[in-house]
N, C-alpha and C positions, 0 to 999 in steps of 0.2 A: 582233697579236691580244692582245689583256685576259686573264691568269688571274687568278682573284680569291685573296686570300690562303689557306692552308692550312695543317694542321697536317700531316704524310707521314710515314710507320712507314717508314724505312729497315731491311731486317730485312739484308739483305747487311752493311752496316756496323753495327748493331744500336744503330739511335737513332731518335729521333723530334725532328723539324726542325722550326721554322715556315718555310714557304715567303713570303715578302715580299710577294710578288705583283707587278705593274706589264705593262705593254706588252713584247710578246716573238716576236720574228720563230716562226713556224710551224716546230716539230722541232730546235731549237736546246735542245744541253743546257745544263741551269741546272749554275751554279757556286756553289762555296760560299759568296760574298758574294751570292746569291742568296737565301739564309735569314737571319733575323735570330736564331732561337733553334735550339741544338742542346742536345739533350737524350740523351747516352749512357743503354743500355736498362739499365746496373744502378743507377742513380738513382732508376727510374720506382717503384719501392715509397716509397723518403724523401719523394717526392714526394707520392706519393699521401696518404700520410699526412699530409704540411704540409698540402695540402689540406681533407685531413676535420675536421683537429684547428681549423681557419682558418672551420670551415664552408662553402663552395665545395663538398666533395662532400660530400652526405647517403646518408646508408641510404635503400637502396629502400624498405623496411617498416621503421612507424615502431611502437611501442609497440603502438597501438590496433590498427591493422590487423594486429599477429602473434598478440594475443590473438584479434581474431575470427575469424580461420584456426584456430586453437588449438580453439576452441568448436567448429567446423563441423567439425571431426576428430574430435574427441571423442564429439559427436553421432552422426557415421558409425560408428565405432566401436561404440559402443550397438547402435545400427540394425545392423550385422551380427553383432554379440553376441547378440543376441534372436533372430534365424533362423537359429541354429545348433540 
């Protein structure tokens, strides 16, 4: 049977693997030379940050879109300031 490649949150051992993937008889445990990347879980912050700093991870909300949030609260705000 085919598993396609994957990333796996080992929380027992507390890392995150890339699984290889390839051809694999059915309920047969994978072994470590079965992943190609392990990533221990107190690295995952340095990383994330190489990441962002790299561009790869962006802000969910960029400038404009937290200003127009900003505006529509503000507005609410108003609107229940006035029916009080």
């Amino acid at each position: 049977m085919y598993i396609e490649p994957k990333w796996v949150i080992d929380i027992t051992i507390g890392t995150i693997s890339h699984f290889k993937g390839g051809n694999y008889e059915s309920l047969v445990q994978l072994q470590e030379d079965d992943y190609d990347i392990v990533i221990p879980q107190y690295y995952i912050p340095e990383l994330i940050q190489l990441l962002t700093e790299k561009g790869y991870i962006k802000p969910q909300m960029s400038k404009e879109s937290r200003e127009e949030d900003i505006k529509i609260i503000h507005r609410l705000l108003d609107v229940v300031e006035k029916k009080k």
